[in-house]
C-alpha positions, 0 to 999 in steps of 0.5 A: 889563299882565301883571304887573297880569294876574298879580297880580289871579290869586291874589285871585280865587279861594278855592281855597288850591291855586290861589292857591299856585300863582298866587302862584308863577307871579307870583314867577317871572315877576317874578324872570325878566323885566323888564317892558316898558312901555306907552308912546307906541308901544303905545298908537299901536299899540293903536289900530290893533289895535282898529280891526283888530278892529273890521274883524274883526266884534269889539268890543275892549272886554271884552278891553282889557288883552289887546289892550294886550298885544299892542300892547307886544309889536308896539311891541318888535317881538315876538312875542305868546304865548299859550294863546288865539290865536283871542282875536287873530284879525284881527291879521295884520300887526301882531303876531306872535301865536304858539299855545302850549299850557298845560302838563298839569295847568295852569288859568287 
């Protein structure tokens, strides 16, 4: 899912100095880690994260691939960083997810 996620980044936008450095955040994240896959489990998992963010007042469509994410990260016991936790709020209990702040400089 991310690596879906970061693929897609250096196509969306015009901008050759974002683009480049899309492209190398890609590179790098293929070279350092190996994909988990979205299995049985997560898509087990990803039903209950969607139910829980129903409960929250949300709805999970528009943030599909994210949730699914999570629901990888769960399904392998581990933790779920990210820049934008309040994009998982409600989800107690079922992943791990853990604020990070993007570099100085950094743009989605």
């Amino acid at each position: 899912m991310t690596l879906g996620e970061l693929s897609d980044a250096p196509h969306a936008t015009a901008d050759p100095i974002k683009r480049a450095r899309r492209i190398a955040v890609l590179q790098h994240v293929e070279a350092t880690f190996d994909p988990l896959p979205y299995d049985a489990e997560a898509a087990r998992i990803y039903g209950q994260i969607c139910a829980a963010v129903r409960s929250s007042g949300r709805q999970p469509r528009g943030r599909v691939a994210d949730l699914m994410i999570a629901a990888i990260a769960a399904g392998n016991g581990l933790p779920l960083y990210t820049t934008n936790p309040k994009d998982f709020a409600g989800l107690d209990g079922i992943v791990d997810v853990v604020a990070v702040s993007r570099p100085p400089g950094a743009t989605a």
